[in-house]
C-alpha positions as CSV (number, residue, x, y, z in Angstrom):
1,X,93.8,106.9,70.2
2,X,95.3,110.1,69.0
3,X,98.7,111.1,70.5
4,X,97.3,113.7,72.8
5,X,94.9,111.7,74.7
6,X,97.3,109.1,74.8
7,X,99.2,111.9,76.3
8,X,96.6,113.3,78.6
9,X,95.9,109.1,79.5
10,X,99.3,108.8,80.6
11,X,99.3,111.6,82.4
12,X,96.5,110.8,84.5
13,X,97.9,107.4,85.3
14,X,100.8,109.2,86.4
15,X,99.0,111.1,88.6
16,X,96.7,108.4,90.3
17,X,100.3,106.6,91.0
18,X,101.8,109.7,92.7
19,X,98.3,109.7,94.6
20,X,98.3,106.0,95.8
21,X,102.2,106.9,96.9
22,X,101.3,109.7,98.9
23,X,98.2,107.7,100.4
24,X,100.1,105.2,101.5
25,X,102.8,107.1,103.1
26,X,99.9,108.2,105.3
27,X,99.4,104.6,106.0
28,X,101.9,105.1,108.8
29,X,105.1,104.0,107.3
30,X,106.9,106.7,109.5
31,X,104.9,105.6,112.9
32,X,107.7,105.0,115.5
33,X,105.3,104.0,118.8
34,X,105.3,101.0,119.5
35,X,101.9,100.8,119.6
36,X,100.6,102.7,116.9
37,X,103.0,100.2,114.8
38,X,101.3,97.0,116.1
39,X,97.7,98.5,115.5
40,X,98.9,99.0,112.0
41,X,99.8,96.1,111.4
42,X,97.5,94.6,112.9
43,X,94.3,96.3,110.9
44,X,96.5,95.2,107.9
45,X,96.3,91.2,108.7
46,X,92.6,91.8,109.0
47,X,91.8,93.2,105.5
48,X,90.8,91.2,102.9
49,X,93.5,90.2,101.1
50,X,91.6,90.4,97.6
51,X,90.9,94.5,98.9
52,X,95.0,94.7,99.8
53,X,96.2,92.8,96.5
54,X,93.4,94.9,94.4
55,X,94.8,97.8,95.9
56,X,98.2,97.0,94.8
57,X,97.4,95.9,91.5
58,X,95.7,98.5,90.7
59,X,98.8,100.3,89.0
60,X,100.5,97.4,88.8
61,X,98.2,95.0,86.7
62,X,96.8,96.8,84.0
63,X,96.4,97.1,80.3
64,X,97.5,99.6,77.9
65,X,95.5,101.1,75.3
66,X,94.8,99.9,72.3
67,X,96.9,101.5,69.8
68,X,94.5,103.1,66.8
């Protein structure tokens, strides 16, 4: 991988984290009713688990490129 795509490939993972952040903040981590709190949550205990931890590995678990 030449140094500018390795560039350009870091920069695109940068961006998809920044876009996962702000996704998530709309998620409802600033809710403050009461209700709209426990329906949150609530949708949240329902999901999957593999679609919640796949969602969170996603940037988490990953492998670098191969150097070459």
């Amino acid at each position: 991988m030449t140094p500018a795509r390795r560039r350009s490939h870091v920069a695109e993972r940068g961006q998809s984290v920044a876009r996962a952040d702000r996704q998530a903040g709309r998620m409802g981590q600033r809710l403050s009713l009461p209700t709209a709190v426990a329906l949150r949550n609530t949708a949240l205990r329902l999901a999957p688990s593999r679609v919640t931890v796949g969602t969170i590995l996603r940037h988490v678990d990953r492998t670098p490129p191969r150097p070459g």
